[in-house]
C-alpha positions in Angstrom: -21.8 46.1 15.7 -25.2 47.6 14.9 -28.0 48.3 17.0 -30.9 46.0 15.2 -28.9 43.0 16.5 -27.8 41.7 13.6 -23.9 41.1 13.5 -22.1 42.2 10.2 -19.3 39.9 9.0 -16.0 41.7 8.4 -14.5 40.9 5.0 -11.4 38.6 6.6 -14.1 37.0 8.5 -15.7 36.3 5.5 -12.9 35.1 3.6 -12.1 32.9 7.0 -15.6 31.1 6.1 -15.3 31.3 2.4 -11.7 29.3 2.8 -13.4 27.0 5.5 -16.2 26.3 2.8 -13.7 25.3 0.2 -11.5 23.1 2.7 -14.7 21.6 3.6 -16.0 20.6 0.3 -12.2 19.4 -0.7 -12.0 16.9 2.3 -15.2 15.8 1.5 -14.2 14.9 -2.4 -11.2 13.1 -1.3 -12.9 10.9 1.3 -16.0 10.3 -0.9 -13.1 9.1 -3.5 -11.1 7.1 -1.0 -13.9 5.6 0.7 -15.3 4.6 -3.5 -12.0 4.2 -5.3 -12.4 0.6 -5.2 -14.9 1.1 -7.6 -13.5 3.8 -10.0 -11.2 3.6 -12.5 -8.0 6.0 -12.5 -8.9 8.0 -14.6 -12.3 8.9 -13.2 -10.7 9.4 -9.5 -8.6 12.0 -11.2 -11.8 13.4 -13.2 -13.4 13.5 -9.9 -10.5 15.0 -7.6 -9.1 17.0 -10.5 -11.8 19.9 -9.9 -10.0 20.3 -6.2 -6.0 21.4 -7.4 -4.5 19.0 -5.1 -0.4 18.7 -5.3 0.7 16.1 -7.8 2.5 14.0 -4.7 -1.1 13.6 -2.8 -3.3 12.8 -5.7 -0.3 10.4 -6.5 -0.6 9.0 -3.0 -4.2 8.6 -3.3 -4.4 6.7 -6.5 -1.5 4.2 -5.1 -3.8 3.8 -2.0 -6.9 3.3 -4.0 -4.9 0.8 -6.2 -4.1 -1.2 -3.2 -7.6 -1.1 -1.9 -9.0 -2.5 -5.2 -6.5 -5.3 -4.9 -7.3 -6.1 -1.3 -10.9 -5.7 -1.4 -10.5 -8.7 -5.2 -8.3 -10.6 -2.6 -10.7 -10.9 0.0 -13.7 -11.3 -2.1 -11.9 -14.2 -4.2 -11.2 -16.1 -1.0 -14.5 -16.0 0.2 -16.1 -16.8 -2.8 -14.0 -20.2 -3.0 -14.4 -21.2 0.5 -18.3 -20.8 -0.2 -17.7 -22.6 -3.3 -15.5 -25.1 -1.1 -18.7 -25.8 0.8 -21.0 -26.7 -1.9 -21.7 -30.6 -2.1 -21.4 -30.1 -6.3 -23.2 -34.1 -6.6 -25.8 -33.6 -4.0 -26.9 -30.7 -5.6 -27.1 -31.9 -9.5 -28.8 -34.9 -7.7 -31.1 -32.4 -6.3 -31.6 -30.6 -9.7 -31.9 -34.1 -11.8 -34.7 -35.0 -9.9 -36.6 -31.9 -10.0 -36.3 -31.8 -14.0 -37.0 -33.0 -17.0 -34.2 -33.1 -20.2 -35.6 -33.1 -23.4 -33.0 -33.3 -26.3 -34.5 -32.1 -29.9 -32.2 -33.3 -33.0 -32.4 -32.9 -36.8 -30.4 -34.6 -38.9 -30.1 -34.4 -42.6 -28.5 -36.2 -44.9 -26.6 -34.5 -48.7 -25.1 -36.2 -51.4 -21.5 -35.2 -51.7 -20.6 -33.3 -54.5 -18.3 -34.9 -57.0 -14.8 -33.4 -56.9 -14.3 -30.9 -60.0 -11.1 -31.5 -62.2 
């Protein structure tokens, strides 16, 4: 060590850091992309985990889970959007809009002589 203080880094210890760094940065890609594959497309999970060489068996496992995720996450949104729909009195509220507004029905009508059929 010097005298100044300062500690020096030894080469393995920088490549310890410099392999820590790039661990780091990879487990943050593929929770970023698990925790928003619901949202992406296949293709753009692998565009985004592709810069990270990940073995062919966990990117494969990823996209499956992300598949699944979409499907539960559509699953539970479709059921809550019909039991609110469910709750909706559809007559009492076109009662309520009817008598709020005002219909107003604009027609034109004209009227051509047909032509006579051509022999």
């Amino acid at each position: 060590m010097a005298t100044d203080g300062k500690h020096k880094k030894t080469e393995t210890e920088e490549a310890g850091d410099e392999s820590k760094s790039i661990l780091s940065e990879a487990i943050k890609r593929v929770f970023t992309a698990g925790v928003s594959a619901a949202f992406m497309t296949e293709e753009s999970i692998r565009g985004y985990l592709g810069e990270i060489k990940l073995p062919k068996d966990v990117l494969h496992v990823l996209l499956q889970s992300a598949a699944k995720s979409k499907d539960e996450i559509t699953q539970k949104m479709s059921k809550e959007l019909v039991a609110m729909i469910q709750k909706i009195d559809l007559i009492k509220e076109f009662s309520k809009f009817v008598e709020t507004h005002k219909f107003k029905i604009s027609a034109e009508v004209e009227i051509l002589k047909k032509e006579p059929p051509k022999d």
